[in-house]
N, C-alpha and C positions, 0 to 999 in steps of 0.2 A: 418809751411807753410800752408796758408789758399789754401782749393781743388782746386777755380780758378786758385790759382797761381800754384798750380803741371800742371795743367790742362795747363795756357797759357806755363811752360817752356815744357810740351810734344809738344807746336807747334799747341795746338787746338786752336780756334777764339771762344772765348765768347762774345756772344751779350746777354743782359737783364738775364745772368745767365743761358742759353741755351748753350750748346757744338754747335756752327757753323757746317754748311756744311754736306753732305753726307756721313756719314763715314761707312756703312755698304754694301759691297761690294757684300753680300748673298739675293738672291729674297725669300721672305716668309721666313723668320728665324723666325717669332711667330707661324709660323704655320697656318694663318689664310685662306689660300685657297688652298678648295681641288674639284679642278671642277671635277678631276674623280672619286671622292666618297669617304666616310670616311672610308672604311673595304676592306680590302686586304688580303686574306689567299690563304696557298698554293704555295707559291714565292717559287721553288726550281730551283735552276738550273740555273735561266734566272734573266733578268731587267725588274723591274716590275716599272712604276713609282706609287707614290702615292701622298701625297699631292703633292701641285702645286712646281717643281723643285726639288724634294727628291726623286732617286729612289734610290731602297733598290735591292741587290743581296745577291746570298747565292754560296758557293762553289759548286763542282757537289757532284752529291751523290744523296740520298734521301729526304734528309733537307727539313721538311716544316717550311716556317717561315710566319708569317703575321706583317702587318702595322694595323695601325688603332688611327684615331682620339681620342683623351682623354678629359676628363675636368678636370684634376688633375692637376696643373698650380702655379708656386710660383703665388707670388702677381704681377696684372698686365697685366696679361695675359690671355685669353682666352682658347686658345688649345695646348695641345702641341704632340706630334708622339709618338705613343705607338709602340715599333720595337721589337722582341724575336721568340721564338719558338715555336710552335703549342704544346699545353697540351699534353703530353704523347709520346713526339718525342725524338728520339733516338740517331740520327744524329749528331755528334759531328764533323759539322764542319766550318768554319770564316763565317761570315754574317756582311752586311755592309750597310750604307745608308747613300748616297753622295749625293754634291751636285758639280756642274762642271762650272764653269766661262768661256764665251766665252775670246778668244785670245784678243779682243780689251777691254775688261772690266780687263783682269790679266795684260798686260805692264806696266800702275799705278804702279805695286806694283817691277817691276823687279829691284835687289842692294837694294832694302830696307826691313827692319825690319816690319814682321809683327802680328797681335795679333788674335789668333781667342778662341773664349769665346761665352757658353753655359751654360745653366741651363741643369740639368740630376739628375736623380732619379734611383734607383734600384726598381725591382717590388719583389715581397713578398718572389716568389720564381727563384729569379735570379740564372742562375747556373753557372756563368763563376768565374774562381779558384780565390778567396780574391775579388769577387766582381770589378772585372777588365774590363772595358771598354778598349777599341783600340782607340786612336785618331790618326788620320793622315791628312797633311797639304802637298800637294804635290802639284809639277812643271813640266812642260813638256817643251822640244823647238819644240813642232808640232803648228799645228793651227786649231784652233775648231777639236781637237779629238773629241770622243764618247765615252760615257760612256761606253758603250759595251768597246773598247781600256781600259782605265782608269781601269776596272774591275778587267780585265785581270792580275792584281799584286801579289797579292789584292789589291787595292786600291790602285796602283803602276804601273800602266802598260801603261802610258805616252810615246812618244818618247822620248828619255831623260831625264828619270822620274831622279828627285833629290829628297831628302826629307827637307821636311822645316819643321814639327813635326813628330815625330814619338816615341810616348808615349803609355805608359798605365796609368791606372788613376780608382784607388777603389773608387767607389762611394757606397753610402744609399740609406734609402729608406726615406731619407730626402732632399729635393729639396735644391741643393748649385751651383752655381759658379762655373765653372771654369776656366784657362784661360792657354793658350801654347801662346808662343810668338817662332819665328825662321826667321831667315833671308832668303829671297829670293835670287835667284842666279842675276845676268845682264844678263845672256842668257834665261831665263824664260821667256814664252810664253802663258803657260798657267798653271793657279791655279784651285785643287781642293778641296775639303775636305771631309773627312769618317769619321763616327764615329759607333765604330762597335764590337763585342766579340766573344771568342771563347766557344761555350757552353761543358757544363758537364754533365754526367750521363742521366738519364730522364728529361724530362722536364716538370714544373710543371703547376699549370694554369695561376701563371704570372711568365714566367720566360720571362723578358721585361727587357728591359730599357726604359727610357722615356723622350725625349730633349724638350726643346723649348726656343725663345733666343738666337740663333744660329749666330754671328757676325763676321764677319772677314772685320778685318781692317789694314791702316799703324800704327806703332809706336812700340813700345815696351811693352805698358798699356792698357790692357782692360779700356774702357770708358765704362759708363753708355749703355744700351742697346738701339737701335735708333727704337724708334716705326713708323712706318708707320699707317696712316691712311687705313683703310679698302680698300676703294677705289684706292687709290694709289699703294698699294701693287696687287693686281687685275687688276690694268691696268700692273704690270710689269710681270705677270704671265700669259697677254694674248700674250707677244712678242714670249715664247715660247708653248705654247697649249693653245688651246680656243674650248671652248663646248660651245652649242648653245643647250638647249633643248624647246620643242615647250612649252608655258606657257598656251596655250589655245586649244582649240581642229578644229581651225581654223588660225592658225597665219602663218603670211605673211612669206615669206620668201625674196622672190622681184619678178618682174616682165623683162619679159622678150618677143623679138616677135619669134614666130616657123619661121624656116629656112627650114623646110620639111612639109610635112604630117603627119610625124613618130614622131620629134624630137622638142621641145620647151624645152628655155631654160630658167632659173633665174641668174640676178646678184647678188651677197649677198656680203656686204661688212664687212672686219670683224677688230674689233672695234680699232688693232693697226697695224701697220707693223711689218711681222712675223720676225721674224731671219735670216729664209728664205724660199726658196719656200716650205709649210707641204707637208705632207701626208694627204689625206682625206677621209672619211668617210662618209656616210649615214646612219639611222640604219637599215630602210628595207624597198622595194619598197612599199610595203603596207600601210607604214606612211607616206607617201609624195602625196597629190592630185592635181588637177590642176583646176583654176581658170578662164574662157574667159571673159577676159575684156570687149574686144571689143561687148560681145556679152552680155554684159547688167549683167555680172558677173554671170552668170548660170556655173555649174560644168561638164566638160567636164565629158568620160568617162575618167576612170582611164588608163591610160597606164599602159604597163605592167610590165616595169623598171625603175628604176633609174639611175642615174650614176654620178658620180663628175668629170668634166674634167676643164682643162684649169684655174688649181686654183695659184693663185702665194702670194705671200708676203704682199697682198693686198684685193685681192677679189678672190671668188672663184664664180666657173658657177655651178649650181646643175641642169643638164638635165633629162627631164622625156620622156622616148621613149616608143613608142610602136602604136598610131595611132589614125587617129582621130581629127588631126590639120589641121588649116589651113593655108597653107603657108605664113608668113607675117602679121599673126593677133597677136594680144598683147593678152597673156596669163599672170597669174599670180600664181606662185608656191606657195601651203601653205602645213600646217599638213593638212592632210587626216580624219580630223574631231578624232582627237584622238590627246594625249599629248604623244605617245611615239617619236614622229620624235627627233632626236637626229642629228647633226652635230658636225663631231668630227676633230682638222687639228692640226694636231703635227709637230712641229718643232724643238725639242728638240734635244741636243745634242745626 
């Protein structure tokens, strides 16, 4: 049997020799956006996110673990997540990095059969027993839990949690495949997935694993991996977090008119509708200046705060208080003549 044809009886649509349609259910499974940085150390205890949709937790204890971007990548690929235990750490206890599907994105998959498949590598000095990775493929009947919940298991702490994998799996330190398949319940609400190890002894300078390629889909068979263009993957990573850092040491942010003496404000619109309404951020009053429009664009003085209010799924308001406005005149918010201004709105599970 020629591949199209395994291919058309799994129920795929080939067009021009292409697998049809959307089949990758995971945002950033190559790894390709990491708007809060590529280097992550120190993760104990808590949820750290690191690339864009991936956060990684560690049991309680002392456990340091870190993330970090690699360029070590089967063929095709760009980056992939470098996950393990800090050089010289002790701590022998589960460590995990998941990734959490809102409620409306997992009912797709609820009574049916599904595939999830990744590339992983072992690092030099891996130390988990026979070189054993953790996969797990989990369901919940809650709606939009939190990773924080989800955690809680290990990687099991769902209302309702079911398992749909729950494997272990020897990997190398040579870059392979692999693939778990397991059926969903009909009561299933929400899907996650972790891939994660229980370490040993000391730990050494790479005692890592390493993903990238990351897929979960309907059917029984891993298919080929579904690449997103750069751009597109970036726009589905700003539904759930979006950084905004200033690129010049004057950039806009938007304009707005003072409603006091004290208080003028900016609309900033931000580039998709979030999940839902973030959390937000400034990075420090100091990097946020103010503009008057109206007054032939000369630099007021600086106020002496900032503050993010009244931000929604949409746009947020960045107000800059402290005095010196004029009631009703059109201001215009920018960086503070410096690049560190940073805007930060989290809407993540």
């Amino acid at each position: 049997m020629t591949k199209a044809a395994e291919l058309a009886k799994m129920g795929e649509v080939i067009t021009n020799g292409q697998i049809g349609g959307r089949r990758n259910a995971l945002v950033n499974g190559q790894m390709q956006c990491w708007q809060r940085g590529t280097a992550f150390s120190s993760i104990a205890n808590s949820l750290t996110y690191t690339a864009d949709r991936w956060v990684a937790f560690v049991a309680a204890g002392s456990a340091q673990a870190q993330v970090n971007q690699d360029t070590s990548v089967p063929e095709g690929f760009r980056y992939s997540l470098e996950f393990g235990r800090a050089n010289g750490e002790t701590d022998e206890v589960f460590q995990y990095v998941c990734q959490l599907l809102e409620t409306q994105d997992s009912l797709q998959f609820a009574n049916k059969k599904v595939t999830f498949s990744f590339y992983a590598k072992a690092g030099a000095n891996f130390s988990a027993a026979s070189n054993n990775i953790n996969v797990k493929v989990s369901s919940g009947t809650g709606t939009d839990e939190s990773s924080a919940t989800f955690s809680a298991g290990p990687a099991t702490g769902f209302t309702g949690n079911a398992a749909i994998v729950n494997a272990t799996q020897a990997i190398t330190t040579t870059w392979t495949r692999y693939t778990f398949t397991g059926t969903v319940s009909a009561s299933a609400t929400q899907i996650a997935v972790a891939i994660g190890y229980d370490p040993v002894g000391t730990a050494g300078a790479d005692d890592n694993f390493y993903i990238t390629g990351c897929q979960l889909e309907e059917g029984s068979q891993a298919t080929p991996f579904e690449h997103r263009s750069f751009g597109e993957e970036r726009q589905l990573c700003y539904r759930y977090y979006y950084q905004m850092k200033a690129a010049t040491s004057f950039m806009k942010i938007g304009h707005g008119r003072a409603y006091s003496t004290t208080d003028t404000t900016a609309t900033y619109p931000v580039p998709v509708p979030m999940r839902a309404n973030p959390t937000g951020s400034v990075s420090a009053a100091s990097d946020v200046g103010t503009a008057g429009l109206s007054a032939g664009g000369t630099t007021s003085a600086n106020p002496a705060a900032e503050t993010m209010d009244d931000y929604s799924r949409f746009a947020i308001n960045v107000t800059r208080s402290g005095g010196g406005y004029s009631a009703g005149t059109i201001y215009q918010i920018e960086s503070d003549n410096n690049t560190n201004m940073t805007i930060k709105l989290d809407a993540e599970l």
